[in-house]
C-alpha positions in Angstrom: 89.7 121.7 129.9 91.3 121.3 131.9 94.7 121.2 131.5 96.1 118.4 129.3 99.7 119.7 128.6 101.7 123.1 127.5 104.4 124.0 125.8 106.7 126.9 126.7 107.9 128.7 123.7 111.3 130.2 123.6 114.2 130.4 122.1 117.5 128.6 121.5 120.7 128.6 119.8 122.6 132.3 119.6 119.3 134.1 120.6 118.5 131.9 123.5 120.4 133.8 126.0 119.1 137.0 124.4 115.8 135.8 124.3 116.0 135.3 128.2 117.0 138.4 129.5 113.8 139.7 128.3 111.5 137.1 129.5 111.5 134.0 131.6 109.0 131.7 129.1 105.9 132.3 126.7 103.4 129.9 128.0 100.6 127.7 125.8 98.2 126.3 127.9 95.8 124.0 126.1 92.5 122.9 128.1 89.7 121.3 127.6 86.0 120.6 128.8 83.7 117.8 128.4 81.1 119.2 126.2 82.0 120.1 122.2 81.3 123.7 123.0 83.9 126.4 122.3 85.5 127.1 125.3 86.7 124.7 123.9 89.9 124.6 123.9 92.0 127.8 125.0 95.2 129.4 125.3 96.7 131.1 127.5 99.7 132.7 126.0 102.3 135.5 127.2 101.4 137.8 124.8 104.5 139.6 124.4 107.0 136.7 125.2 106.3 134.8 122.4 106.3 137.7 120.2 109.5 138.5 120.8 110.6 135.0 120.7 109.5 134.8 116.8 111.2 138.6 116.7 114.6 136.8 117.3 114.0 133.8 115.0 113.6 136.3 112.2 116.8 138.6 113.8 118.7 135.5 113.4 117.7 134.0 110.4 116.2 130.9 109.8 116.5 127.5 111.9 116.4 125.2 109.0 117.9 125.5 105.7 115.6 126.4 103.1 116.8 123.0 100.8 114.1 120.2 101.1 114.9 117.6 103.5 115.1 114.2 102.6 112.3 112.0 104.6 112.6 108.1 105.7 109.6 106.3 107.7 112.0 106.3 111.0 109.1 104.3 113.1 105.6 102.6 112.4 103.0 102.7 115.5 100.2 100.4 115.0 100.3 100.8 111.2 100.8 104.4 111.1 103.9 106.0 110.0 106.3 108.5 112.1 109.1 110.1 109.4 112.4 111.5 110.1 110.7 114.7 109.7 107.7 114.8 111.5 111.2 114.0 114.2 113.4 117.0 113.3 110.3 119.5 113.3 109.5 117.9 117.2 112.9 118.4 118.1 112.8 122.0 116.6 109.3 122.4 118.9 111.3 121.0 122.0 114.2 123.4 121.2 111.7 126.5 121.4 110.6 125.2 124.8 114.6 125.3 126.1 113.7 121.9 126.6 117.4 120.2 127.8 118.6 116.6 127.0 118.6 114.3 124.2 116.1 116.3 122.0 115.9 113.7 119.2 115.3 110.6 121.9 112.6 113.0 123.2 111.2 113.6 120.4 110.7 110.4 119.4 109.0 109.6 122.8 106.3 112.4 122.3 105.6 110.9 118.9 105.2 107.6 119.4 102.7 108.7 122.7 100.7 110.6 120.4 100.5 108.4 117.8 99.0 106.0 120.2 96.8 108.4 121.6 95.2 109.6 118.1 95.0 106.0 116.9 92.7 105.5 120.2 90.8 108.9 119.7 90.2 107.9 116.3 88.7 104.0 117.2 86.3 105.5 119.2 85.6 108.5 117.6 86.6 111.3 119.8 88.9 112.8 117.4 88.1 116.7 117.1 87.5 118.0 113.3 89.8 120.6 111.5 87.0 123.4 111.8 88.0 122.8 116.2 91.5 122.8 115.8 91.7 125.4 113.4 89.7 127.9 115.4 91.8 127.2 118.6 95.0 128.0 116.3 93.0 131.3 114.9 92.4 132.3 118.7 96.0 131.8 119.3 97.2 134.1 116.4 94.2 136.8 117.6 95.4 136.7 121.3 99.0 137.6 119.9 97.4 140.6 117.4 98.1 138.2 114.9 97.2 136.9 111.8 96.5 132.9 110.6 98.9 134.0 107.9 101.5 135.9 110.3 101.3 133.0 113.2 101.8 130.4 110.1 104.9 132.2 108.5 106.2 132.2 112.2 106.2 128.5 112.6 107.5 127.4 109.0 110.7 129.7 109.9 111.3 128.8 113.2 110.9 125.4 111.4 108.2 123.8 113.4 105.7 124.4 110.6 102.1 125.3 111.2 100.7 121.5 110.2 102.8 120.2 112.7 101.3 122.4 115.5 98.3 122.0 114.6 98.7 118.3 114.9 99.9 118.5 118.4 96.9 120.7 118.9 95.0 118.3 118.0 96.2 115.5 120.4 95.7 117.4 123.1 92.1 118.3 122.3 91.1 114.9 121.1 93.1 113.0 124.4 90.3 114.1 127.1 87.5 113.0 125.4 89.2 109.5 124.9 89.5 109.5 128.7 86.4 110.7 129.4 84.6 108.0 127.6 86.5 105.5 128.9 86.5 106.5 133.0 83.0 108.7 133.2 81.5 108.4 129.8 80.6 112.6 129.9 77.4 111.7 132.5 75.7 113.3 135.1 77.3 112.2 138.2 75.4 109.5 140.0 73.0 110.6 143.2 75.3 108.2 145.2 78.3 110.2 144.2 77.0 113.6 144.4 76.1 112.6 148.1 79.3 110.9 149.1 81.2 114.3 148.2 78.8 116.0 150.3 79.6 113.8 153.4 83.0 114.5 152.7 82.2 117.9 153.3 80.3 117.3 156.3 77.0 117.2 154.8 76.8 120.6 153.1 76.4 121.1 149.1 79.0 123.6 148.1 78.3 126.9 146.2 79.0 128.9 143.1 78.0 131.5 141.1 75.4 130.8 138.0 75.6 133.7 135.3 72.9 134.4 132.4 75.0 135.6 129.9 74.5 137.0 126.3 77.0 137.7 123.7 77.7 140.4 121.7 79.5 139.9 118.0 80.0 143.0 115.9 81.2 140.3 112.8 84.1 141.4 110.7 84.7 138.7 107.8 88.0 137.9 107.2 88.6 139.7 103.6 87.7 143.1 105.4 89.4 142.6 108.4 92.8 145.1 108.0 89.9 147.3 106.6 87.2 147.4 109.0 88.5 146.2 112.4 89.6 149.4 114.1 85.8 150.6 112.6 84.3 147.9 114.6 86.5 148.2 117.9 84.8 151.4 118.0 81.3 150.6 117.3 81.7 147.5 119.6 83.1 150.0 122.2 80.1 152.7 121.6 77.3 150.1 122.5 79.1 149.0 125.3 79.0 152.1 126.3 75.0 152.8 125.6 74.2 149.5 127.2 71.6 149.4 129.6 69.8 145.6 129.8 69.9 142.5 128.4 66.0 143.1 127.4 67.0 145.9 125.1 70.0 144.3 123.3 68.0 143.1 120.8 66.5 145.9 119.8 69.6 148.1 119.7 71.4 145.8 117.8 68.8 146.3 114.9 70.1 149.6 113.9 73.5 148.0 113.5 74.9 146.8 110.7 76.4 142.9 110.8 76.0 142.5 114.6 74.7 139.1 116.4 72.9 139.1 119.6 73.0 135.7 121.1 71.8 134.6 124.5 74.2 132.1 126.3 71.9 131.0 129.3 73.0 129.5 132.5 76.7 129.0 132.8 77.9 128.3 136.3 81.3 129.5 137.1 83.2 126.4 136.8 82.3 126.1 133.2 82.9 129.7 132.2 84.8 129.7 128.9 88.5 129.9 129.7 89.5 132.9 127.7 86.2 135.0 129.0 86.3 134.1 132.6 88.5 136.7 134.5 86.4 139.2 132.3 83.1 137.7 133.7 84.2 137.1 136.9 85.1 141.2 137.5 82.0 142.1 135.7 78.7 143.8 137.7 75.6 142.4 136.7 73.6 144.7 134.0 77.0 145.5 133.0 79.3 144.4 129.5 82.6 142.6 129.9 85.6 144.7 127.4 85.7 143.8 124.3 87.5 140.9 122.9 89.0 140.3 119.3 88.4 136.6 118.2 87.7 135.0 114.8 84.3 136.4 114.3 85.0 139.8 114.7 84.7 142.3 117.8 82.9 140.8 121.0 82.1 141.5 124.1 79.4 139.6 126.8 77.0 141.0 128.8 75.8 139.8 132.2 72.2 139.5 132.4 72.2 138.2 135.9 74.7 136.7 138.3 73.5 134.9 141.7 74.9 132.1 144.4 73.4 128.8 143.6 73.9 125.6 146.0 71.5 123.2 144.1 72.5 119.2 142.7 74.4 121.0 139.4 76.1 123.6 141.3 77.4 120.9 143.5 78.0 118.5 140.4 80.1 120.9 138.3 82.1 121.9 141.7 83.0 118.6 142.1 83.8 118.2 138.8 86.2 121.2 138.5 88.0 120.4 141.9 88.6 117.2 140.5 90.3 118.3 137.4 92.3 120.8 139.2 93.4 118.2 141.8 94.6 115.9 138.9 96.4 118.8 136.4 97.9 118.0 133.6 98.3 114.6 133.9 94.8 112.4 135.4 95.6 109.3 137.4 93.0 107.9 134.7 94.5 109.4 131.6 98.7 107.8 133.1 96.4 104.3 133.6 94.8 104.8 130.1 97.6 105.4 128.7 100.3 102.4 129.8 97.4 100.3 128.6 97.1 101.5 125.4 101.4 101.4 125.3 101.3 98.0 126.5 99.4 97.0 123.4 100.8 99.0 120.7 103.0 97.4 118.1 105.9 99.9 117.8 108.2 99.5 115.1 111.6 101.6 115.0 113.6 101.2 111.5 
């Protein structure tokens, strides 16, 4: 979705140097598309970095002392309130991320762009619910063999606090939409502007790949989960095996106990869901990605069909993803957006 920012998690203070012997950074990259639909938001995390990086917090005791902190409003953007510790628990975030400098002016700076950006998300509505960023946070405990709990517990001891991330999570989820609405409103391209891409490319629509996929859940609830996962891995793993059509999935899936079948439909490649697209990509048609762990249980998707389609929406949604690629993390739009929205903000610092 789209990348709207990352954070690099790592560690300071006595473990730092430890900490990177062993590996360079542990990566968060948070996307986003234009649509509501779970792909959502993703990601992409070094699995084993930032394990080790919470390994070390816990080798070398906590960041924070365990007494409760005295809080103070410290600044007031456009009405809303940014305390001194919603400031320490940034500047313990930045820390992680080995980020150098004046951690506390930097701090500060992130915060008060934030707070802008949310109070703008939030005028026009583009703010993403708790269920959203909770399910992004509960993909990012899974994808580190994790628990809600465990990843939680991590973050309150290396003094960040789970809230806190979650916030940030939610900025940069919510921020896209804002600047979608504003610069393309989450339309169709217009005719015009599908075919003045086309001239630029002499004339010719571009191509991509348009899968028909269908997805697979083998549900494990959350009270059962220690119990019953390793179960389900298996079972998941066993169909997989005994798969032979997307026609028949249905029907298998009957003698199953607690298992979803749901068909996806066309999805062209540009749009694949972050987190299942290498899988996709390297998958046959007729044949089952591996299985994934995720929220819901024990997954895996199956590729009905795959096939090279140059029509006005295989052209549209190339467009559209070269476009996002071109402008990375930061879109010309979103910098403009942005200064504007500074320009009028009534900042307060106490």
């Amino acid at each position: 979705m789209f990348v709207s920012s990352f954070c690099q998690i790592t560690m300071g203070f006595t473990a730092k140097r430890e900490f990177a012997k062993m590996t360079a950074y542990a990566g968060v990259r948070i996307q986003t598309m234009k649509s509501d639909q779970p792909r959502l938001r993703y990601f992409t995390v070094a699995k084993s970095a930032i394990i080790m990086a919470f390994a070390l917090v816990f080798a070398h005791g906590p960041l924070v002392s365990t007494a409760a902190l005295a809080s103070s409003i410290a600044i007031i953007v456009n009405g809303d309130a940014i305390t001194t510790i919603d400031i320490d628990k940034r500047v313990k975030l930045l820390r992680l991320q080995r980020t150098g400098g004046n951690l506390k002016a930097k701090a500060k700076e992130q915060l008060v762009e934030e707070a802008i950006k949310m109070d703008e998300a939030k005028r026009l509505r583009a703010t993403v619910s708790d269920a959203q960023v909770n399910q992004s946070f509960a993909r990012f405990a899974s994808s580190n063999k994790m628990s809600v709990k465990q990843m939680s517990n991590m973050l309150n001891q290396a003094g960040v606090g789970a809230s806190h991330f979650k916030e940030f999570i939610r900025v940069q989820m919510s921020w896209p939409r804002v600047v979608n609405a504003r610069f393309n409103s989450g339309g169709r391209m217009s005719t015009e502007d599908l075919v003045s891409k086309m001239l630029e490319r002499g004339g010719e629509k571009p191509t991509t790949t348009e899968y028909i996929l269908q997805q697979v859940v083998f549900v494990v609830p959350a009270s059962k989960r220690k119990a019953i996962l390793g179960t389900r891995k298996r079972e998941a793993e066993a169909m997989r095996g005994r798969f032979v059509s997307c026609n028949n999935t249905r029907e298998f899936a009957k003698g199953l106990k607690d298992v979803s079948v749901r068909e996806l439909g066309r999805i062209m490649q540009p749009a694949l869901p972050g987190e299942w697209k290498k899988h996709i990509e390297n998958t046959a048609e007729g044949k089952t990605t591996p299985i994934r762990v995720t929220n819901r249980g024990v997954e895996f998707l199956a590729v009905c069909s795959s096939k090279q389609v140059s029509d006005d929406l295989a052209a549209e949604m190339v467009f559209r993803s070269e476009a996002a690629s071109a402008a990375g993390g930061d879109s010309a739009n979103s910098k403009k957006y942005l200064k504007e929205l500074t320009g009028r903000a009534r900042v307060s610092y106490k």
